[in-house]
Backbone as JSON, one array per atom type, in Angstrom:
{
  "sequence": "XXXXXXXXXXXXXXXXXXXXXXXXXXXXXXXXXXXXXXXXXXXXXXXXXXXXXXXXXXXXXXXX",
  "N": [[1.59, -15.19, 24.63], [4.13, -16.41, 23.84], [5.64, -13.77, 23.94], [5.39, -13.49, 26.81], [7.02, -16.33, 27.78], [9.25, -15.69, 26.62], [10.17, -13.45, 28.0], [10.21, -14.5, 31.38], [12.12, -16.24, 30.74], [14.04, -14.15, 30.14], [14.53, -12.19, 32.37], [14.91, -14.7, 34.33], [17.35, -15.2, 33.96], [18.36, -13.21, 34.36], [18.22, -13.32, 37.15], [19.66, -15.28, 37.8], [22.31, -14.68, 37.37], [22.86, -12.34, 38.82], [22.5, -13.73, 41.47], [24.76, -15.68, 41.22], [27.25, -13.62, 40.91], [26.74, -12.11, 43.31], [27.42, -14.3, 45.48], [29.97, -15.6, 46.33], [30.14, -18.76, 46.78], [28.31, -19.49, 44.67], [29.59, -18.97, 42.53], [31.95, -20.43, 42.35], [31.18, -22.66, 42.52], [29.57, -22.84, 40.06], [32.29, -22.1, 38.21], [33.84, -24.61, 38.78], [31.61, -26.2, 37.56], [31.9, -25.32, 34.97], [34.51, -26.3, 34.38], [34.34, -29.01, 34.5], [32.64, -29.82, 32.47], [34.07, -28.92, 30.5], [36.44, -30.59, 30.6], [34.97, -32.87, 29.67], [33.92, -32.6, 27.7], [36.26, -32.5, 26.09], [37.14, -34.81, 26.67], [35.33, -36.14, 24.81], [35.41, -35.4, 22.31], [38.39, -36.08, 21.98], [38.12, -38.95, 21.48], [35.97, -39.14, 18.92], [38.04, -38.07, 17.55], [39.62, -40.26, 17.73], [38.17, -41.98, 16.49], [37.23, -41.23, 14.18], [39.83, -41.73, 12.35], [40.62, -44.26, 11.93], [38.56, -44.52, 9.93], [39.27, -42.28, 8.18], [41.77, -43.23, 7.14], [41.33, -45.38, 5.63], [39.47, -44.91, 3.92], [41.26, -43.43, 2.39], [43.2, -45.48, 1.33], [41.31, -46.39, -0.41], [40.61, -44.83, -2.49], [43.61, -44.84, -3.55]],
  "CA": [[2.12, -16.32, 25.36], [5.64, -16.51, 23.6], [6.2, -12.66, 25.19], [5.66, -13.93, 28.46], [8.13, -16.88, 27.93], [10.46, -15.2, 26.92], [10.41, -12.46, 29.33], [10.25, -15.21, 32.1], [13.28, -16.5, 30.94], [15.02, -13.0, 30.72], [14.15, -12.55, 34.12], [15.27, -16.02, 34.87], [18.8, -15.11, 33.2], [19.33, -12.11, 34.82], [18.3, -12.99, 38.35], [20.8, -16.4, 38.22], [23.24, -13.83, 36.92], [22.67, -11.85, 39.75], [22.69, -14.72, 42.33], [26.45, -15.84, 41.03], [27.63, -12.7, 40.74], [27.24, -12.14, 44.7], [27.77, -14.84, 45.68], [31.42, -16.68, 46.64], [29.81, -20.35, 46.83], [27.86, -20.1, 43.62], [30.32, -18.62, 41.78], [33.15, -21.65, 42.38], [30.37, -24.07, 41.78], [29.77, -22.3, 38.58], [33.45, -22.31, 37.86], [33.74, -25.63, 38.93], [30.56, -27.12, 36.71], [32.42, -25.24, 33.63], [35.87, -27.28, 33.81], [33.79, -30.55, 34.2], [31.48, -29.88, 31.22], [35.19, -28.76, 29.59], [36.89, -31.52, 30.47], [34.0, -34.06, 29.34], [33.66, -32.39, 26.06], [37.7, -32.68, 25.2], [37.22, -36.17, 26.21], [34.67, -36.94, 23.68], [36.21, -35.05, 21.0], [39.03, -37.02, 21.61], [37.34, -40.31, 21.13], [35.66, -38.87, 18.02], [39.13, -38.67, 16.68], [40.35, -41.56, 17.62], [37.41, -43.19, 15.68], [37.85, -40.88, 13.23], [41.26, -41.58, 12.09], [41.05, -45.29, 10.97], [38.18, -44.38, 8.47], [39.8, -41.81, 6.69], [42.84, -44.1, 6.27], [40.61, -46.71, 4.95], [39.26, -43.65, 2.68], [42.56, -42.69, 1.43], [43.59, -46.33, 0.18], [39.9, -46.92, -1.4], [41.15, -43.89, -3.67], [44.52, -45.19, -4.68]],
  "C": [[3.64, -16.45, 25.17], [6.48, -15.47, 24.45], [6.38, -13.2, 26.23], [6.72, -14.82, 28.99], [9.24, -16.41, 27.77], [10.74, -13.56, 27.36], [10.46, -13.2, 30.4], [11.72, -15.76, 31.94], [14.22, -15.93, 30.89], [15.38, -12.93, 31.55], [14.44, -13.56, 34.66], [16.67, -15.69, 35.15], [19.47, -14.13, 34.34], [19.04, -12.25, 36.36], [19.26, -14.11, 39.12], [21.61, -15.25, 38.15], [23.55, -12.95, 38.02], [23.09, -12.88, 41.2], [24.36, -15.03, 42.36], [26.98, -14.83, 41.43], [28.06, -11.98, 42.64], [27.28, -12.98, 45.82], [28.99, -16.07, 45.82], [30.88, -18.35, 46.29], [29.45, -20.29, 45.19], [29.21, -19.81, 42.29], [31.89, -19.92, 41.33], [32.52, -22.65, 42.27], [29.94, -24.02, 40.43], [31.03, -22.63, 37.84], [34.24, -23.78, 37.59], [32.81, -26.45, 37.88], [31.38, -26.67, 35.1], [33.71, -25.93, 33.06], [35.25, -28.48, 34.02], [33.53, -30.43, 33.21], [32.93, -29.58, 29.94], [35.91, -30.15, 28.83], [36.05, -33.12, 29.71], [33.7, -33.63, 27.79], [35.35, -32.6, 25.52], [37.67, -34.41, 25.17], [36.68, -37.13, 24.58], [35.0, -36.63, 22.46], [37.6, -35.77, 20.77], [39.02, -38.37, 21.28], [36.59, -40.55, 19.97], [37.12, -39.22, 17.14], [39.52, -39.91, 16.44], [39.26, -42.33, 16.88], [37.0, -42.72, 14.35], [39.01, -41.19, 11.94], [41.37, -42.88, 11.36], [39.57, -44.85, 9.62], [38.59, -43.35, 7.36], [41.03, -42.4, 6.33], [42.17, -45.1, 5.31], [39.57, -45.67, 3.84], [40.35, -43.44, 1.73], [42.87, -44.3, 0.52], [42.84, -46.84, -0.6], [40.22, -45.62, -2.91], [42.23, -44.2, -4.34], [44.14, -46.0, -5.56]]
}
């Protein structure tokens, strides 16, 4: 049963892979979905920092 899944999703892999690959449209919607998912992950890493940043100050003067 596991074989089969994952041979199904080989075969999944390689026939998207295939699909993009000759295709113009999918390929810039591909391209396209990877600077969203970019841009939405720098956001949140920057929002991490920023909420970051006051607890290790409030770390550092619990040590002096």
């Amino acid at each position: 049963m596991e074989k089969l899944f994952c041979l199904g999703v080989a075969l999944g892999m390689v026939g998207g892979a295939l699909l993009v690959a000759n295709s113009y449209k999918m390929r810039c919607l591909v391209k396209k979905s990877q600077s969203e998912m970019m841009q939405k992950f720098d956001e949140m890493m920057d929002e991490r920092l920023k909420d970051d940043k006051p607890r290790e100050e409030s770390e550092k003067k619990s040590k002096k």
